[in-house]
LUMNU-160151 format. One record per residue: residue in one letter; x, y, z of N, C-alpha, C in turn. Coordinates in steps of 0.2 Angstrom, whole numbers, plus 5000, padded with zeros to 4 digits. Example, Ala and Ser with C-alpha at 12.3 -4.5 7.8 and 13.67 -1.06 7.14 Angstrom:
REM residues 2
A506649725039506249785039506649845039
S506449895035506849955036506450005039
END
This chain:
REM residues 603
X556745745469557445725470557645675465
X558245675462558545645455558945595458
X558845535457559445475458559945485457
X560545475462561345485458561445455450
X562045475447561945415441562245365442
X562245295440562545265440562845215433
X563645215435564045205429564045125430
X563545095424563445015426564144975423
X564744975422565044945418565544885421
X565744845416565844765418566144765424
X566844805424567144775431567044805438
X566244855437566244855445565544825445
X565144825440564544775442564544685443
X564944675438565044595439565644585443
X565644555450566344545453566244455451
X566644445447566844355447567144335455
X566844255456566944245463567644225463
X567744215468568744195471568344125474
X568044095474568044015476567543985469
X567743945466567443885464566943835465
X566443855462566043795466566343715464
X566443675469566543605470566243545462
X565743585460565343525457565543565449
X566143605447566343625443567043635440
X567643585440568143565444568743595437
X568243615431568543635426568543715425
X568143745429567743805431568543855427
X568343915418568943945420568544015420
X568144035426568044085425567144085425
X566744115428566244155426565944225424
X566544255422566344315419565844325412
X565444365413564944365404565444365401
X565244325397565644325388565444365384
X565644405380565444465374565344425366
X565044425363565144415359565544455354
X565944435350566444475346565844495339
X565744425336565344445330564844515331
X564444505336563944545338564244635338
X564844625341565044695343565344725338
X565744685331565744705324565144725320
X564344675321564044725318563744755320
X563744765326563344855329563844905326
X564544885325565044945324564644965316
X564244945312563944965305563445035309
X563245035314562645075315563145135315
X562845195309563045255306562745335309
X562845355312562845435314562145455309
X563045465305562645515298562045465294
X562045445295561445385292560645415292
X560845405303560345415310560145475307
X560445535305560245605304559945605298
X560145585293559845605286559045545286
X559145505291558245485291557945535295
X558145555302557745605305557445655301
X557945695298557845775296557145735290
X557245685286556945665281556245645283
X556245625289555545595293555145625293
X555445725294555245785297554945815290
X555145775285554745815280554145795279
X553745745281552945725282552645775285
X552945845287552445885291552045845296
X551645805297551345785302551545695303
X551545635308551345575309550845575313
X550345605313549845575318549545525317
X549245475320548945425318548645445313
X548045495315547545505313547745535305
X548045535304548145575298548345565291
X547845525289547545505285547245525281
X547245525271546845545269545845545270
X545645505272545145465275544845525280
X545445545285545245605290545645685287
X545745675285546145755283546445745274
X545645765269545845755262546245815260
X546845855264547045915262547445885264
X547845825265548545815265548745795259
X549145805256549645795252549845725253
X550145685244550345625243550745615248
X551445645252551745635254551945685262
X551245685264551245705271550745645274
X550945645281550445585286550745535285
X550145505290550545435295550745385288
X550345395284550245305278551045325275
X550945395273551445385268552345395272
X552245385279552845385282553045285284
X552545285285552545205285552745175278
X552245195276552645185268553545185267
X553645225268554545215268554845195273
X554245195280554945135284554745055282
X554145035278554144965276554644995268
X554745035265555145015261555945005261
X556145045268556945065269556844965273
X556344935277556644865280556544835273
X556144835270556444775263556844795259
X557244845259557944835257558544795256
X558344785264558844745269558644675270
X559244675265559444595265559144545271
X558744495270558444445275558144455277
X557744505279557244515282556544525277
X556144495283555444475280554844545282
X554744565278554244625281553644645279
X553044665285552244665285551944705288
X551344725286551144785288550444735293
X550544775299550044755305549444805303
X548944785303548444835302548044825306
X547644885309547144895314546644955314
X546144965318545845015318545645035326
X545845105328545645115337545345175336
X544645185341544245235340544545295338
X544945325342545345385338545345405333
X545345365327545645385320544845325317
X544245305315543945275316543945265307
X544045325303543945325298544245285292
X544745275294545345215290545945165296
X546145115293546445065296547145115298
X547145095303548045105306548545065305
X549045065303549545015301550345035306
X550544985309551144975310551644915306
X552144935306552544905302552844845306
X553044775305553244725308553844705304
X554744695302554944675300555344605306
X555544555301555844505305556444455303
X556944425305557244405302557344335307
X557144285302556844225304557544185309
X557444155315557844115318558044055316
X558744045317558943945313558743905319
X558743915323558743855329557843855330
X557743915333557143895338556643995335
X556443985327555944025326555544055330
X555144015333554744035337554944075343
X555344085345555644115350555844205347
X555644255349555544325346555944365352
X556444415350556644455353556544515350
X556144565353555744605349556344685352
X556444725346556644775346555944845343
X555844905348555344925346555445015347
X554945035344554845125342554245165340
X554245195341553445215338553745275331
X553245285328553245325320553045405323
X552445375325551945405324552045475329
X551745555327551745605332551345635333
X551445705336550945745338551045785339
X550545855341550645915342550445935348
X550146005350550046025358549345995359
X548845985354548345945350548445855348
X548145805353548645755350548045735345
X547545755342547245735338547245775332
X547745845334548045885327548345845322
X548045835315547945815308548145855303
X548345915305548745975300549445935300
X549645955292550245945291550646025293
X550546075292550746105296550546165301
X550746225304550346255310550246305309
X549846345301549346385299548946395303
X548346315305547946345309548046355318
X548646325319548646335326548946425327
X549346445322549346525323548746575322
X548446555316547946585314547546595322
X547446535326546846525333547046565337
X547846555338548246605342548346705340
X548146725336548146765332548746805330
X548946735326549646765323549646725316
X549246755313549246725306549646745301
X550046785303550846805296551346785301
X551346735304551846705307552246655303
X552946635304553146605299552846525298
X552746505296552346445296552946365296
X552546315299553146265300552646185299
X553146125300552646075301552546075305
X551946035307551546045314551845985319
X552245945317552245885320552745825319
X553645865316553745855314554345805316
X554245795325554445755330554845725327
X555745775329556345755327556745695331
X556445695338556645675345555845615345
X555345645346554745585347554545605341
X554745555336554945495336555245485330
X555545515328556045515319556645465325
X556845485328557545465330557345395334
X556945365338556845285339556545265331
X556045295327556245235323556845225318
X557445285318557845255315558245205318
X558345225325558445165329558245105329
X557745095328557345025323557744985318
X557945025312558145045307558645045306
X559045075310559945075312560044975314
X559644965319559744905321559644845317
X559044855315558944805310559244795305
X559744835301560344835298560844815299
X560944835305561644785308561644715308
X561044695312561044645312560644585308
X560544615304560244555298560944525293
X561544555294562144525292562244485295
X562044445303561944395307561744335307
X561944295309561644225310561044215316
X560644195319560444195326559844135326
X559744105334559444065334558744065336
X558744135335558044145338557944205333
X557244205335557144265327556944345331
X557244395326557344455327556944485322
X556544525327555844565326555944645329
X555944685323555944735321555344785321
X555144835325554444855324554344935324
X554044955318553845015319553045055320
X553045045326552345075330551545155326
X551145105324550645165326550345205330
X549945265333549445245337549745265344
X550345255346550645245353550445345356
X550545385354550545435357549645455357
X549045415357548545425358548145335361
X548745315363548545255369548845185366
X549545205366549645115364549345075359
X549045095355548645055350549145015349
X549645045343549844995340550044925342
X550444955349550744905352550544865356
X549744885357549244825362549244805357
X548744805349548844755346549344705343
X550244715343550444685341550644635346
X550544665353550744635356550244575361
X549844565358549244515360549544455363
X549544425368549544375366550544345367
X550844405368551444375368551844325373
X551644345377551944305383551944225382
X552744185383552844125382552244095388
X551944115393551444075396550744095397
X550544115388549944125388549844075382
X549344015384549543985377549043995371
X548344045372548444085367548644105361
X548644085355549044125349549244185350
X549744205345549944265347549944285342
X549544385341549644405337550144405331
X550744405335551244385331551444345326
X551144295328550944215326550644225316
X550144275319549744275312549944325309
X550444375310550744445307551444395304
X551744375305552444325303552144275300
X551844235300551544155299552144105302
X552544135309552944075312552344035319
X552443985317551843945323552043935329
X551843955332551943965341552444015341
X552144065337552744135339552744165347
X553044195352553144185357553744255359
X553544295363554244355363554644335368
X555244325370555544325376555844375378
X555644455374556144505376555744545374
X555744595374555544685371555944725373
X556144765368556744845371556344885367
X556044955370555644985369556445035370
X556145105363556545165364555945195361
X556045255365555545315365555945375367
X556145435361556545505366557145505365
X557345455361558145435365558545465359
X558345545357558845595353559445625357
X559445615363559945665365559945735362
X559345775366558845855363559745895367
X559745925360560145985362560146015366
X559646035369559546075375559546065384
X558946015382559046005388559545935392
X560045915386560645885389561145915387
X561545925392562345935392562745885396
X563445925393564145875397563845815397
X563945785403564145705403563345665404
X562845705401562345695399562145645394
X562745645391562645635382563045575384
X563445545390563745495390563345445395
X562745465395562045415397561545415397
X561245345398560545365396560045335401
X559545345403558945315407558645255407
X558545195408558345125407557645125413
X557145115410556445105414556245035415
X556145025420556044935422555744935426
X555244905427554644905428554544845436
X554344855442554644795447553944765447
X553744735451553044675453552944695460
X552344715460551844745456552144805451
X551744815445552244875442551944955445
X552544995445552445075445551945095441
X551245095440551045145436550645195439
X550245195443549945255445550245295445
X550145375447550345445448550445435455
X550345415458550345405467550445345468
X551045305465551245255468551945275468
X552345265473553145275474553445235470
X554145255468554545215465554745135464
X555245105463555245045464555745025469
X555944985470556544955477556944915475
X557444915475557944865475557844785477
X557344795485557144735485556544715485
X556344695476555944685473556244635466
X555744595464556044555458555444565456
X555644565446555344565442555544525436
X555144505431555544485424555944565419
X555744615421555844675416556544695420
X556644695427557444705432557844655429
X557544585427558144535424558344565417
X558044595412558144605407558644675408
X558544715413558844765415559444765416
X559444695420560444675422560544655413
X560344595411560444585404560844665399
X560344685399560744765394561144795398
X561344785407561844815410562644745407
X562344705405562944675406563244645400
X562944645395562944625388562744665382
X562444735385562144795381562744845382
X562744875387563144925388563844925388
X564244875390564844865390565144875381
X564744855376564944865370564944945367
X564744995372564845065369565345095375
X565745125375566345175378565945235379
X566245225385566045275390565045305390
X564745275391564145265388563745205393
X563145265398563445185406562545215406
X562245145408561645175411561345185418
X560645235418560545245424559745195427
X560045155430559245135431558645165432
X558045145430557345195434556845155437
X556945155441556445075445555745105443
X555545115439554845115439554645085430
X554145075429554045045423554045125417
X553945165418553945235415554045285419
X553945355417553945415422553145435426
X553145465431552345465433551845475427
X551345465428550845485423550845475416
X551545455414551745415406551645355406
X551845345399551645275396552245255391
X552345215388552645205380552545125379
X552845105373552545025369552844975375
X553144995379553344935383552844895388
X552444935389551844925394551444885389
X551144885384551044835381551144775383
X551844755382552244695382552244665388
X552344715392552144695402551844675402
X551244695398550444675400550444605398
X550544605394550544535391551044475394
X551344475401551644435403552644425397
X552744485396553444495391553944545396
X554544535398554844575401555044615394
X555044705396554844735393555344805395
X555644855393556144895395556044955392
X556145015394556145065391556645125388
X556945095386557645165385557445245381
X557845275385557545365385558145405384
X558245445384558845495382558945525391
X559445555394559645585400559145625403
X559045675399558545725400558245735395
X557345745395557145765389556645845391
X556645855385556645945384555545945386
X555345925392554545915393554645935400
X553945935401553645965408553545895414
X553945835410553845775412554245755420
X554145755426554245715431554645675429
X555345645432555745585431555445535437
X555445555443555245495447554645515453
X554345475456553845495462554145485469
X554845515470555145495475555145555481
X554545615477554445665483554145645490
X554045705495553545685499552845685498
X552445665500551845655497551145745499
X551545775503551145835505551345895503
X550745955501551046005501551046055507
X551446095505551546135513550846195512
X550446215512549946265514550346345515
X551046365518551146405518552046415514
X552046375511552346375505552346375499
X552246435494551846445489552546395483
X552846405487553546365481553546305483
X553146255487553346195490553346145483
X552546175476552546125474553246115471
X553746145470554346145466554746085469
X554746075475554946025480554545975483
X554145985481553745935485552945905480
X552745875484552145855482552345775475
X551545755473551845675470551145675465
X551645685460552145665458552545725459
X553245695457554045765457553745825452
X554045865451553845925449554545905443
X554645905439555145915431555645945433
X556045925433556845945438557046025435
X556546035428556646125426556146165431
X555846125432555146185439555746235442
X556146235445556646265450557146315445
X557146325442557746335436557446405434
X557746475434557746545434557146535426
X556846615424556646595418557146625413
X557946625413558246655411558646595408
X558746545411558946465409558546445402
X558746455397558646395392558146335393
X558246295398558146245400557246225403
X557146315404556546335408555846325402
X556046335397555646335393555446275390
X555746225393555346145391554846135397
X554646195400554046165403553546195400
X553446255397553046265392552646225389
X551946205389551746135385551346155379
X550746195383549946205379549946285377
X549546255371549146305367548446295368
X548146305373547446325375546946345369
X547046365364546446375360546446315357
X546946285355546546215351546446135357
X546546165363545946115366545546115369
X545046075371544346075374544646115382
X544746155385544846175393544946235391
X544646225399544446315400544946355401
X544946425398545746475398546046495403
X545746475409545846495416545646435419
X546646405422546546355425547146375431
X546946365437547346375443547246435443
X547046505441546846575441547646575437
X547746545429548246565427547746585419
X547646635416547446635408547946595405
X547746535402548146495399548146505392
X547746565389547746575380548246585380
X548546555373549246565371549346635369
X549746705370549846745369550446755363
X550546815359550946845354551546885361
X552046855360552546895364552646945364
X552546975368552747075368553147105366
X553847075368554547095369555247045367
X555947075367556247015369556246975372
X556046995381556246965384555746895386
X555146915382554646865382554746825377
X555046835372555146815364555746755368
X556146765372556846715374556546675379
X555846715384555846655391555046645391
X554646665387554046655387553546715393
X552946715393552846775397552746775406
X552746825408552646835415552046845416
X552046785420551246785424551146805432
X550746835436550746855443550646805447
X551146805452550946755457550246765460
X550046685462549346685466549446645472
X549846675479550146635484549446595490
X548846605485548346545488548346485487
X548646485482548546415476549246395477
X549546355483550046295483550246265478
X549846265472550246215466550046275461
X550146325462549946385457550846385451
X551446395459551746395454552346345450
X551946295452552246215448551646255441
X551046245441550546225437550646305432
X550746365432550946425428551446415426
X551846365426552546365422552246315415
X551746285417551346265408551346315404
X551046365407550646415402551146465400
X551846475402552346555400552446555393
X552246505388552546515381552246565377
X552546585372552046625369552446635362
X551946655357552046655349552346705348
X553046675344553546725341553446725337
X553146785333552846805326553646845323
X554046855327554746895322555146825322
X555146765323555446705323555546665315
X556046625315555946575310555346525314
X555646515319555246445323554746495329
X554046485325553746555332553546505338
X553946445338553746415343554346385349
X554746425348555546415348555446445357
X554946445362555146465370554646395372
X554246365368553946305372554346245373
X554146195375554546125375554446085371
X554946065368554946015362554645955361
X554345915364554145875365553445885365
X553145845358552245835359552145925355
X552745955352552646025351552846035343
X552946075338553246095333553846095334
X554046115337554646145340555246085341
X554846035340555045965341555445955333
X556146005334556245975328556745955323
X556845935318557445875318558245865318
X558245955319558945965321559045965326
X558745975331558745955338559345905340
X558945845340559345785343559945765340
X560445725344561145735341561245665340
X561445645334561745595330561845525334
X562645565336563045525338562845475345
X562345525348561945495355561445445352
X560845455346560745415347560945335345
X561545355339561945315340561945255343
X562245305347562545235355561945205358
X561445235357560945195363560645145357
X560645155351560545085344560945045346
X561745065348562045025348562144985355
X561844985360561644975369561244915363
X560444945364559944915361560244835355
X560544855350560844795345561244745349
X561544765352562244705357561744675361
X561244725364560744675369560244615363
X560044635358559744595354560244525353
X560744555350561244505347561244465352
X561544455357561544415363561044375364
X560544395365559844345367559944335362
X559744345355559544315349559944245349
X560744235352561144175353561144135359
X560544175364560744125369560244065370
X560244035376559543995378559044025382
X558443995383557844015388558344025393
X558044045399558044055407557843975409
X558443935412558143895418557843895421
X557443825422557143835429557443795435
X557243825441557843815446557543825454
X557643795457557243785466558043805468
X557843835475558243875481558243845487
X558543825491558343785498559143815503
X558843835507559443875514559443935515
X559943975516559744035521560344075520
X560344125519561044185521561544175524
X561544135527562044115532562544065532
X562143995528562743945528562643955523
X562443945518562243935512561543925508
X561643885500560943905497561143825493
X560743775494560743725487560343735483
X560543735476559943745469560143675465
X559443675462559443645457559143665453
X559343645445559043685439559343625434
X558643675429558643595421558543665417
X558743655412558643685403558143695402
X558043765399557243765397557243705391
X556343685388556243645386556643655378
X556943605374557143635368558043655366
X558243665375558743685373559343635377
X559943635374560243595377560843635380
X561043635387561543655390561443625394
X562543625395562743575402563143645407
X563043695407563443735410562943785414
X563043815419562443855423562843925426
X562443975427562844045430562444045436
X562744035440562344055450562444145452
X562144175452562144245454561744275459
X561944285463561544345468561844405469
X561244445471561444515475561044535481
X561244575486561144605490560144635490
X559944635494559144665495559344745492
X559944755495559844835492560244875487
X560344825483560744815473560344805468
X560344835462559844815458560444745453
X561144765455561444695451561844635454
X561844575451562244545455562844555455
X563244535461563944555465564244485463
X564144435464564444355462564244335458
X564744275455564344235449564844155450
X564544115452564944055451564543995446
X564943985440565143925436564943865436
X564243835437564443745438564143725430
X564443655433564543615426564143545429
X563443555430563143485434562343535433
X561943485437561243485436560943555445
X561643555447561343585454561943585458
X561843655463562543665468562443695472
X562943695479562643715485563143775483
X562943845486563443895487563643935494
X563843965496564243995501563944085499
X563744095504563644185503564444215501
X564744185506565544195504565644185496
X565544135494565644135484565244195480
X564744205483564344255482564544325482
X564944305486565244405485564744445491
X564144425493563744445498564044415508
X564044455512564244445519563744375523
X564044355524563444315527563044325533
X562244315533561844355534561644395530
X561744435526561344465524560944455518
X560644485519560044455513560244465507
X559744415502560144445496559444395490
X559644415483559044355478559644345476
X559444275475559744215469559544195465
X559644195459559644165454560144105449
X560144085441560144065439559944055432
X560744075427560644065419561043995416
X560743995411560943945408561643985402
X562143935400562543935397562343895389
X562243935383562243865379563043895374
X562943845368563343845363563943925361
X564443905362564843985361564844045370
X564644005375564644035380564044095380
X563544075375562944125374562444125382
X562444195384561944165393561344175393
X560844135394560344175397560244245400
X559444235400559044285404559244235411
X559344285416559144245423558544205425
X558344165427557944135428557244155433
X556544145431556044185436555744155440
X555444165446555644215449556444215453
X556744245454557144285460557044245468
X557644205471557144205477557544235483
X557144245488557444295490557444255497
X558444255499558544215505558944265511
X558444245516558744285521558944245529
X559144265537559444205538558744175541
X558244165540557744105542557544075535
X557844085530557744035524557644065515
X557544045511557544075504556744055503
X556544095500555644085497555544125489
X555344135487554844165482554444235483
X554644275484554144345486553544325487
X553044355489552444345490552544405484
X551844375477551644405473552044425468
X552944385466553144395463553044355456
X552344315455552144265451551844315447
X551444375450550844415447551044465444
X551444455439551944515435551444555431
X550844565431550444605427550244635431
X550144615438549744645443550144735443
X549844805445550144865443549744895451
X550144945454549844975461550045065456
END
């Protein structure tokens, strides 16, 4: 089942309150404040820019971590992972102000030579040590994630279609040419900026064979780990520290598998406490707090508002079932941490785990409906639909599993006809095997040997097929430009308050709160929502150390439950993150969640 969408935008998520709190007697208004300078320079972030790096990225034939001369001496000067990084550290030291480093590492995968991710950074005036990290990975892959070919000679040759027209094996126009130009597009924009905190730039290795790059850069980051932080030593700023991560992964907007008003949004992954990751843990809930939902409202309310008609969809889970991407890193480390994604992506990929948990025994179709994880919203979809063919994944000859999985032969076959050549092949139903036919919708692909692209009926994603004409500009675009507003903003603002809650749903809540340490502000933003909202509905203004409020100011009915919070206001009307935890007041009183402290903890 797919979540309705929801169009996050200023004036139905923020309702400013109709009463003033008492202890702010100057009060003109609580609504977020935009920043003007910020929204001028996202307006630099260029379409045609976005395009001419993808299509360019796609001439590397392969990124795979591994693909290195070291491991694969039949790549060319300018094929593989070194010599792709090579050009995104050379395109970030172009740009003006920015400081840039190569992170080296080595993860069993690739053992034979160092791994490098790129770090650029553009130092803060106020408070250096303070990072707001923008993030992407380089690196790709094919059906094979340890495939080292620049191009897919030998995956045809295995398939037995060796006069097939040949292509790069991995030339991930969508994962991942398009997030790191989004890196790229951003860091551009805003290195023409001033900001008080420093802005951190990153282009990821390793991540499609387990996070590497990003568990290494992200070591250490969490402002309450006092630990050095990798950071620390990659920059040389002392007590470097992240207070933010926006991870993009996917976010081309695939021709295919989005249409219509698809392309006028996009998915945000946020992760609650405990985090979603298992494959058999449910969704998240609205009444749950986290620091990566704070950051969530954050991009809903100062990210998104700066692109037209361009609304995001929440996803209460830290990623989709059984996936991952560099954000998780950052959780891990105590860093609220976010993942933005394109509408629909063209894979076999599950959006949420919000089916029922059992299969029916006498329903050979149930997996399509049922079972947990959800079935890819293409499982149900004719095989006459375009859209069917993103479930297609593997070519069975080049990996280790047996060719007969579920009673399906999964070797990849040479298409017989048209109509195999458009939708892939027909396999027999086997109405024993309840997950037979979720689990034979992997296997329908098959090699067009009369094609340009003989790869053109599987799903693009993790495939050749992946490729740079695909994704559309102008989408991803806007989601650089969501991403750079959310940058710019924090870059200007102060830490998160801290702040105590004492009363009940009913008559009211008194808070107190002081500035983080470092920063000076006299102004504070009081904000609650509802148990079953992921945004706040009120916002009341004081101008003092602490205030009593009224559910009625709040915008919430009295009685009913709701978390509260509190940001800080500094210089220029710049706001805070909301402050952590969340406390959650109902009519016997406001507390702290039980285990809202243990934000690394995952179910």
């Amino acid at each position: 089942m797919r979540r309705a969408w929801l169009g996050i935008l200023p004036a139905c998520l923020l309702a400013t309150v109709a009463l003033r709190a008492d202890e702010d007697e100057d009060d003109d208004g609580a609504a977020p404040h935009l920043d003007g300078q910020v929204s001028e320079l996202i307006s630099r972030i260029d379409p045609a820019r976005i395009q001419d790096r993808i299509e360019f990225l796609g001439t590397f034939g392969t990124r795979n971590s591994c693909s290195t001369p070291d491991n694969n001496p039949n790549l060319k000067p300018n094929q593989g992972i070194n010599a792709a990084q090579d050009l995104v550290f050379a395109q970030f030291s172009a740009i003006k102000g920015l400081n840039v480093a190569f992170a080296s590492y080595v993860h069993g995968n690739c053992p034979n030579s160092p791994t490098r991710s790129v770090v650029a950074w553009l130092p803060g005036k106020r408070h250096p040590e303070r990072m707001i990290v923008i993030g992407g990975h380089l690196d790709s892959r094919t059906f094979n994630v340890l495939d080292v070919n620049a191009d897919t000679s030998a995956q045809l040759a295995a398939a037995g279609a060796p006069n097939a027209n040949v292509l790069a094996n991995a030339p991930a126009g969508n994962d991942a040419a398009a997030q790191t130009t989004v890196v790229l597009e951003t860091a551009a924009a805003l290195a023409r900026g001033k900001f008080d905190d420093t802005l951190v730039f990153i282009s990821f290795s390793g991540e499609e064979q387990g996070l590497f790059g990003s568990i290494d850069i992200a070591k250490n980051a969490g402002a309450a780990i006092a630990t050095p932080s990798r950071l620390e030593e990659v920059t040389g700023i002392k007590g470097a520290k992240v207070v933010a991560m926006l991870n993009n992964d996917i976010p081309g907007g695939d021709d295919v598998s989005n249409t219509g008003d698809d392309f006028h949004s996009f998915r945000l992954y946020a992760t609650g406490t405990p985090r979603e990751r298992s494959t058999k843990a449910e969704d998240g809930t609205t009444d749950n707090t986290s620091p990566a939902r704070g950051l969530m409202r954050f991009v809903a309310t100062f990210g998104v508002p700066n692109v037209h008609h361009f609304v995001m969809r929440p996803e209460l889970r830290e990623d989709r079932p059984g996936r991952a991407s560099d954000q998780v890193s950052f959780n891990s480390n105590q860093v609220p941490a976010v993942r933005f994604i394109e509408s629909h992506e063209c894979s076999s990929s599950p959006v949420d785990n919000s089916c029922p948990a059992a299969l029916d025994p006498n329903n050979p179709n149930s997996a399509l409906t049922n079972g947990r994880p959800c079935p890819s919203p293409y499982a149900a979809l004719p095989r006459t639909d375009p859209r069917h063919n993103c479930l297609h994944t593997n070519i069975l000859t080049s990996l280790p599993l047996p060719p007969i999985l579920d009673g399906v032969d999964g070797r990849v076959k040479i298409c017989a006809n048209d109509d195999e050549r458009a939708h892939g092949v027909v396999l027999p139903n086997n109405p024993s095997d309840p997950a037979f036919v979720l689990n034979k919708t992997l296997f329908e692909g098959c090699i067009d040997d009369t094609a340009n692209n003989p790869f053109h009926n599987f799903q693009r994603q993790h495939a050749p097929n992946d490729r740079p004409e695909f994704p559309t500009a102008d989408y991803v675009a806007n989601i650089a430009k969501v991403m750079a507003a959310t940058m710019g903003h924090l870059g200007r603002a102060p830490n998160p308050p801290t702040f105590t809650a004492v009363g009940d749903a009913i008559s009211g809540v008194n808070l107190t709160f002081a500035a983080a340490p470092g920063d000076k502000v006299e102004k504070f933003i009081i904000a609650a929502r509802p148990t079953t909202a992921n945004f706040y509905t009120g916002r009341v203004r004081v101008h003092a150390s602490g205030a009593f409020v009224t559910p009625q100011q709040l915008g919430i009915p009295a009685g009913q439950a709701f978390f509260i919070s509190v940001s800080a206001l500094g210089n220029g009307q710049h706001e805070s993150l909301f402050g952590y935890p969340e406390y959650r007041c109902d009519a016997s009183g406001c507390i702290v969640p039980a285990g809202a402290l243990d934000i690394t903890a995952s179910k």
